[in-house]
N, C-alpha and C positions, 0 to 999 in steps of 0.2 A: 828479599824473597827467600823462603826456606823450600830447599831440594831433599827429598832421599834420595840417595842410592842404595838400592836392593840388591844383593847380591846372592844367588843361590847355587849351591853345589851339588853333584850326588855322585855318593862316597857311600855303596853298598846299600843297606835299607835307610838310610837316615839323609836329613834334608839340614846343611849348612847355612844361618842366613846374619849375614854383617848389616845392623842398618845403623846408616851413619847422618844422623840431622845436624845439620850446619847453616847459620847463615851467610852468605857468599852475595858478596858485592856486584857480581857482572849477574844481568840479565839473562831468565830462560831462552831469549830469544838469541842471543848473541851464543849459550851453548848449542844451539837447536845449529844457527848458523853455520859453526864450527867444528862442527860434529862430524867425523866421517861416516859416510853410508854404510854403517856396519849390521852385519847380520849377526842371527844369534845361533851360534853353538850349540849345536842342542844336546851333546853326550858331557858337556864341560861345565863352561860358567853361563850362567844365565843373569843379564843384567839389564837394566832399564829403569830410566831417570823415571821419576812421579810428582806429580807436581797438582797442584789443584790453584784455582781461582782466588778461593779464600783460604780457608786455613788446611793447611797440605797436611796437618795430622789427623784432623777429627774424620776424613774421610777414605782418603786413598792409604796413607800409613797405619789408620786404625784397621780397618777391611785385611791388611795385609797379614799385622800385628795377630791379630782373630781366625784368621787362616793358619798362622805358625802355630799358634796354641792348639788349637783342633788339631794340627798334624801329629805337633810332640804327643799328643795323646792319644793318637791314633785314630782318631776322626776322620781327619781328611789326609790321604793319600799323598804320597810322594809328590806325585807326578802331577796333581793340581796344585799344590803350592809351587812346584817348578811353575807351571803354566802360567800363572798368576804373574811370575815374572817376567814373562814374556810380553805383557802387555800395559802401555803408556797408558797412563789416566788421562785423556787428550783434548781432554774440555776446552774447548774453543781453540784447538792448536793446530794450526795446519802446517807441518812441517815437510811433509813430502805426501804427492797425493798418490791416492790407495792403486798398488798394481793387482794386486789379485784380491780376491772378493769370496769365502764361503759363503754362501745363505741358506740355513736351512730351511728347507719347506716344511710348512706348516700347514694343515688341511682347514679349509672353508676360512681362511682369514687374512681372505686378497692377494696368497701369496702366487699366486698366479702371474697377478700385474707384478709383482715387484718381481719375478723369478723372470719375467720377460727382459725387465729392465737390466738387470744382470747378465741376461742374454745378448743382449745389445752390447753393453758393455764389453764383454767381451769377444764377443765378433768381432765390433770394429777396432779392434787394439791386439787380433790373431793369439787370441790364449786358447789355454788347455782346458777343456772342461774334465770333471770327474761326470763320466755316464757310464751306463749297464750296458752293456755291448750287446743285450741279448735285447734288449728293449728299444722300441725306435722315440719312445718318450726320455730315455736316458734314468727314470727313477728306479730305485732301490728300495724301497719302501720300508722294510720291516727288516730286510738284511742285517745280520751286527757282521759290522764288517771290521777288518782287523790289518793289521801293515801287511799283510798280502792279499788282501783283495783287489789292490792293482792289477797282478797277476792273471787274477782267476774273475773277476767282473767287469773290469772297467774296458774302455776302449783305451789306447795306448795315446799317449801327451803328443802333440806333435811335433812335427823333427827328434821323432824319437826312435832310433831301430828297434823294431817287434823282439822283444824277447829281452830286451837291454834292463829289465825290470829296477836293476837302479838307481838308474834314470828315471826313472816314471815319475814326476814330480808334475803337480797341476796346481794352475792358479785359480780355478773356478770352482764352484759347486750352483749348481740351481736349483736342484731336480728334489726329488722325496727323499732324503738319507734320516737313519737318526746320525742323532750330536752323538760323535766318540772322540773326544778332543784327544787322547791319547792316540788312537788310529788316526786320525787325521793329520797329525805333527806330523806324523810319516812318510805319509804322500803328500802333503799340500807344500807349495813353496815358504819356507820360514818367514814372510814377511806378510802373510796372510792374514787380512782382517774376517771375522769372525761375526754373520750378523743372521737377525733373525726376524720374524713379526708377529703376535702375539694378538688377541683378539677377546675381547668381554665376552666368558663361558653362557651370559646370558641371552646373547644373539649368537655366538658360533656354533652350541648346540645343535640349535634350531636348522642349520643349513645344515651341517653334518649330517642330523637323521634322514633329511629329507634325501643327501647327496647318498648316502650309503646306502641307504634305503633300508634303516633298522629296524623298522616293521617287520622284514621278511621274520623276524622271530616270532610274530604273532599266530596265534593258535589258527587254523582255518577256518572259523565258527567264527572269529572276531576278526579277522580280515572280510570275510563276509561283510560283518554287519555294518565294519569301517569302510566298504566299497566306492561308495559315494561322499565319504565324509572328507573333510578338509586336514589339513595338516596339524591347524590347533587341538583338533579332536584325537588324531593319529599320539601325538604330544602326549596327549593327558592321558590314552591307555596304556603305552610307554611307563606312565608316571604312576600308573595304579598298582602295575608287579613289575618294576624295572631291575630287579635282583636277579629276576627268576629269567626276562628277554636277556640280560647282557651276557648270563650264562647259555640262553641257547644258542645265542653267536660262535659260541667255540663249537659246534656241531657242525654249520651251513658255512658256502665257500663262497667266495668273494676275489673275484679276480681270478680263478683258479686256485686260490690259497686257503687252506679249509681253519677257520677262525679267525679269519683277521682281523672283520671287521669287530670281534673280543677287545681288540688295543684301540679302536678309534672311536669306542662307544662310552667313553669316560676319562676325560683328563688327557684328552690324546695329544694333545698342544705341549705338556710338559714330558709326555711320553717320545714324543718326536723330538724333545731336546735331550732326550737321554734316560730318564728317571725309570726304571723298571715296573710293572704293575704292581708289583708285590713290597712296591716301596713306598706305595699312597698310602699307606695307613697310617705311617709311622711318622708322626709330627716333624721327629727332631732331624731323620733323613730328609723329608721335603723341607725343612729351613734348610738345612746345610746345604742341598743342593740347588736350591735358587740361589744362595752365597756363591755356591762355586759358576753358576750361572752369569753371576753380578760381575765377578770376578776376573772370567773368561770372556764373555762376548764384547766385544766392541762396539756393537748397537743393534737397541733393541726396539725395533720399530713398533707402533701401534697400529690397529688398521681404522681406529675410528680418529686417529686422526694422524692419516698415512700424509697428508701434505709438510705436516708440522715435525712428522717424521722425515722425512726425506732432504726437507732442507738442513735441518741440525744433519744429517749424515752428510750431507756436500760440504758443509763448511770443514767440521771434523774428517771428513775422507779429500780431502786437498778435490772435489772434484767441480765440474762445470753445471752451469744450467742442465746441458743438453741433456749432461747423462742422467738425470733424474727424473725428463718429461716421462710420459705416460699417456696411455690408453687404454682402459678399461681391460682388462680381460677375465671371461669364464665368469660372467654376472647374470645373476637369472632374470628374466624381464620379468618388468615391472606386473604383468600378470599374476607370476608367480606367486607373488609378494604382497599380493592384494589384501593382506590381514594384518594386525595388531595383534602383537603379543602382549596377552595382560599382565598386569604386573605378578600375581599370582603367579603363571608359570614358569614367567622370566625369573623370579625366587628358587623356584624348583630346580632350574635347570642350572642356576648356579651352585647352588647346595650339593646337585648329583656331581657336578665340575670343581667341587670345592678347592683341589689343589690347583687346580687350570685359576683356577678366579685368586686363589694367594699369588698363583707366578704374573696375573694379571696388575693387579695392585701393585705390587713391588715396582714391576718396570715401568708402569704406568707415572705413579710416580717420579721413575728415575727421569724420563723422557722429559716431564716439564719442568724439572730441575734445570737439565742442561736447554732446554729453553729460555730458561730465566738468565742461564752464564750468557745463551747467545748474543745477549745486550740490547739495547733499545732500536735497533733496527730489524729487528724480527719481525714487525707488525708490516713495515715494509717491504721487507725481502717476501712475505708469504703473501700479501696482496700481487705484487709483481709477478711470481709463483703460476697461483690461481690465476692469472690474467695470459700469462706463457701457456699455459694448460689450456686452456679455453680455445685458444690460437691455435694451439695445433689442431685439436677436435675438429674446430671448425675446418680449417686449410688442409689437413690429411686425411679425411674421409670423407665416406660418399656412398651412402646407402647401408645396410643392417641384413644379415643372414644369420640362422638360426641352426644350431645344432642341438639333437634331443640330447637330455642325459636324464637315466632312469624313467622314473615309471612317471614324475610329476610335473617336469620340466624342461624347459629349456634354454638353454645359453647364448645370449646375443656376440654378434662376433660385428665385428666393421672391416668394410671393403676401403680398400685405400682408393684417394685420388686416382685417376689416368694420369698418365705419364708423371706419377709422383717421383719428389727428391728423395735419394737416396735414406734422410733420416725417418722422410713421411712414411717410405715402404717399410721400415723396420719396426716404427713405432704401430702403424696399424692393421701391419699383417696378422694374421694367425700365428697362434704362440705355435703351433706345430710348424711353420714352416720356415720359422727363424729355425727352431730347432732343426729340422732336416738338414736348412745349412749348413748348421754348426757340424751335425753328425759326420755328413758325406766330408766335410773337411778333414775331419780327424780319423776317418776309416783308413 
């Protein structure tokens, strides 16, 4: 078996890296064994074994190799080639299961249900969440937030005295942040996995406009005449002067915030992991930063096919069935939905997405990749899966409530079982009231 070790240093503006290939007779497994629980240094050395399935150069040493070059040439940054070394290529490797958990949210692409799931998570295992202390939902949304925004945003870690700012170190994130993996080293605990979930710009679109309600940019004369019209038609005037709406976005307020919905009305999926607006244009910046993407996260789930996601992250994240069940959350019923998107506009609305739809393919790819490592009992583990899912549904709930959102819909919620188990009340409460849990604990 061939191992790197990576080694990186920082010594003023410039980044040191020793990589040393050797063949070596004892087994991954027997290092991984052996290995003391060590953390990483973050102002020092930064080091972590890589290793891959098949051949450990053409993927994880090559990606690394490509990362060093870009740096020495001033490409990519210090502190993402550091960060690069902070993370095991962990393909089918379960060596200690995941204690703390970032995930970033991502708008209209399930991560609702997964942000729940991470909710749960760490409830039942009494962690830190990172939330807004001014917000009872805990998101951040558009905030750049920076190594003191502990301070000055977030609710304080628990068992932490107020003001000890230090201290302030959390294992969690669920909520709306963008990606600032350089702010985040700061506050989050070093041992923190990094994950995200990503969605076809040709159906996330489609809910986005509807969820934000990006119409409200349309002329009055043409809200008129759309009054009664359906959302494919809503869609296609959108799509007639979509230059001239996305720009009156930055005028009208949203949430109290006057342009926001400017940043969710194109590519917001890549926007939410970091990338600037004024950086879509530029080919060679969105390659490099889906690399540094690749590079950084530890899993990148998909929502079309969130089962096939979540298993490959339990094996890879040391974790159990349990923590991966699920219950639907923040889904429009099926009224809503009562249309086809023709192919025609599903094209459109990829095109307008186009960097959202490159970060799509990338990881879409990656996902059945490490599908492929997960070996021949995949087909198994995810029939079992979907059979565990189904079981809950059925056994933890018990009737359907409906909350509005915007002008065109609304969102199915489930009532948990009578005198439900303890995981049924988690799994099918309301995402808000796991949340209030969480809150009122860490206040």
């Amino acid at each position: 078996m061939k191992v790197a070790y990576i080694s990186y240093s920082k010594q003023g503006y410039c980044c040191a890296a020793l990589i040393c290939v050797t063949s070596l007779w004892v087994s991954l497994t027997f290092i991984y064994d052996n290995m003391p629980q060590w953390q990483y240094p973050r102002q020092k050395m930064y080091s972590t074994l890589l290793t891959t399935k098949t051949d450990p150069l053409s993927n994880g040493i090559g990606q690394i190799n490509s990362l060093l070059r870009r740096s020495k040439d001033g490409n990519v940054s210090c502190e993402t080639t550091k960060t690069v070394a902070l993370i095991a290529i962990r393909k089918n490797l379960c060596h200690s299961p995941a204690e703390a958990i970032a995930f970033i949210k991502t708008y209209k692409t399930g991560s609702t249900t997964v942000g729940h799931i991470m909710n749960r998570f760490g409830y039942q295992r009494n962690l830190s969440f990172v939330l807004n202390k001014r917000k009872s939902n805990g998101h951040l949304m558009i905030k750049n937030i920076s190594s003191k925004s502990p301070r000055s945003e977030f609710l304080k870690p628990l068992n932490v005295t107020s003001g000890n700012y230090k201290d302030y170190k959390y294992d969690m994130i669920s909520v709306h942040i963008r990606y600032n993996r350089r702010a985040m080293n700061t506050f989050m605990k070093p041992y923190t996995r990094f994950i995200t979930i990503i969605r076809d710009p040709g159906y996330q679109f489609e809910s986005a406009f509807v969820h934000f309600q990006f119409d409200d940019a349309f002329p009055i004369e043409v809200k008129e005449s759309l009054k009664h019209a359906n959302t494919l038609d809503r869609l296609q005037e959108w799509f007639r002067n979509s230059t001239f709406y996305v720009n009156k976005l930055k005028e009208l307020k949203y949430s109290g915030i006057k342009g926001l919905r400017y940043f969710y009305a194109q590519n917001n999926q890549i926007f939410s992991l970091g990338l600037d607006v004024f950086l879509h244009s530029n080919r060679t910046a969105v390659e490099n930063y889906i690399s540094k993407l690749d590079a950084e996260l530890d899993m990148v789930l998909i929502t079309e096919y969130l089962e096939e996601s979540l298993l490959v992250m339990k094996r890879q994240f040391c974790l159990q069935v349990d923590d991966i069940l699920f219950i639907p959350k923040n889904q429009r019923t099926e009224k809503a939905k009562n249309y086809t998107i023709p192919r025609s506009l599903y094209d459109k609305m990829r095109q307008w997405n186009s960097v959202d739809y490159q970060l799509y393919q990338h990881f879409n790819a990656t996902l059945w990749r490490k599908v492929e490592e997960y070996g021949q009992n995949f087909t198994k583990d995810l029939q079992e899966f979907r059979q565990q899912l189904q079981a809950v549904f059925k056994n933890c709930t018990k009737g359907v409530f409906f909350k509005r959102q915007g002008h065109y819909f609304e969102n199915v919620n489930y009532n948990p079982v009578q005198n439900a188990s303890e995981l049924c009340q988690l799994l099918a409460e309301h995402k808000q009231s796991l949340m209030d849990k969480i809150r009122k604990r860490q206040l």
